[in-house]
C-alpha positions in Angstrom: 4.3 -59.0 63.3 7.2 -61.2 62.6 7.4 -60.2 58.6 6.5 -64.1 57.9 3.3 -64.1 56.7 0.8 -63.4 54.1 2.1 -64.3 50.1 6.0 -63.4 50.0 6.6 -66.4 51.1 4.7 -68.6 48.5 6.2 -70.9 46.0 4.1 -70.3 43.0 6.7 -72.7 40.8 4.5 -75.6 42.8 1.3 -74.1 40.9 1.2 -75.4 36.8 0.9 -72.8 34.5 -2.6 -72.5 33.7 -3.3 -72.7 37.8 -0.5 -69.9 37.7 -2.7 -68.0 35.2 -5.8 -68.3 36.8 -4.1 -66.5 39.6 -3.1 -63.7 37.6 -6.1 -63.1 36.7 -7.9 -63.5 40.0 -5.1 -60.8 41.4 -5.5 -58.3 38.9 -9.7 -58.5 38.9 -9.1 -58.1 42.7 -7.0 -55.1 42.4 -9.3 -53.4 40.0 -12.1 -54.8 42.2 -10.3 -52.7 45.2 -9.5 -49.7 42.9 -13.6 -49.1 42.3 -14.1 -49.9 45.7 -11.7 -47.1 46.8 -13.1 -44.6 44.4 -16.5 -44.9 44.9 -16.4 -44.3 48.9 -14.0 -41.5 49.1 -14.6 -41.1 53.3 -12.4 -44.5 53.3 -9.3 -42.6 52.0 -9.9 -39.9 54.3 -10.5 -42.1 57.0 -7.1 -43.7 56.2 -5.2 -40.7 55.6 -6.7 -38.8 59.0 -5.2 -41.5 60.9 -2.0 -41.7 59.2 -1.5 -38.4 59.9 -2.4 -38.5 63.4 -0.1 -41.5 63.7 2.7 -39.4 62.1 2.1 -36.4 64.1 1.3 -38.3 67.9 3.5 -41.2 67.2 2.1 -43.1 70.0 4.3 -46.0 71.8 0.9 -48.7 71.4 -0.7 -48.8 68.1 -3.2 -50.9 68.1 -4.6 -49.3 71.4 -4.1 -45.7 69.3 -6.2 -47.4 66.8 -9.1 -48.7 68.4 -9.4 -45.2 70.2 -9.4 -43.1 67.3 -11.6 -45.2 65.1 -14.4 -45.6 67.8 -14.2 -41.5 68.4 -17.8 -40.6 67.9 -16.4 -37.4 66.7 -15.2 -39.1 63.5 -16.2 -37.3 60.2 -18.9 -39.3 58.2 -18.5 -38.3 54.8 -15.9 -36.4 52.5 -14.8 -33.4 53.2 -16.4 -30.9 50.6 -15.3 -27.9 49.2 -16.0 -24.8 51.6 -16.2 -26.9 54.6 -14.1 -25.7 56.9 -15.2 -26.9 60.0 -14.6 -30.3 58.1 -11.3 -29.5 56.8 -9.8 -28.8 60.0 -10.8 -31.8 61.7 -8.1 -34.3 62.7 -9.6 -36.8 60.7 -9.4 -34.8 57.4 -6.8 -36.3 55.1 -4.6 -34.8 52.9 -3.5 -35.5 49.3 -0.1 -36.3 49.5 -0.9 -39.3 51.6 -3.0 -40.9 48.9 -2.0 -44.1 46.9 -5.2 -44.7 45.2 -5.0 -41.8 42.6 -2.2 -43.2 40.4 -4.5 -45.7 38.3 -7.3 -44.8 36.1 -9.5 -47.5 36.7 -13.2 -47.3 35.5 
């Protein structure tokens, strides 16, 4: 990726102010939209976090071809890890808490 892309480069003084508004809104009902998302399928964040770590730890040279192996592993946990599981909790995949962004808001 070049760094060019997606919204940092948008010129919202082009939008009037109610358009302005209306975007706002539409980004904070998305983020809470995400947050409830995020919440009610835990596996996602361990999902995520498992391969961060695994990134972290193998640091491999191609990404993307890191990627697509790990996430097509049949071997892939399919549900959160509960308490007492330890078979689960061991498993590469299993994320750990400190990688987590999605526990800072309370969002209901």
């Amino acid at each position: 990726m070049d760094g060019k892309g997606g919204l940092a480069n948008l010129d919202v003084d082009v939008l009037s102010p109610e358009q302005q508004e209306k975007l706002q809104q539409f980004k904070i009902k998305t983020r809470i939209d995400n947050e409830k998302y995020l919440r009610s399928h835990p596996e996602v964040e361990e999902l995520i976090g498992g391969f961060m770590r695994n990134v972290l730890l193998k640091r491999p040279t191609d990404i993307h071809e890191f990627a697509a192996d790990y996430f097509n592993n049949i071997n892939l946990p399919t549900g959160p890890v509960k308490e007492g599981d330890s078979d689960r909790a061991n498993h590469p995949t299993a994320s750990t808490s400190c990688l987590s962004p999605f526990k800072s808001a309370d969002v209901k």
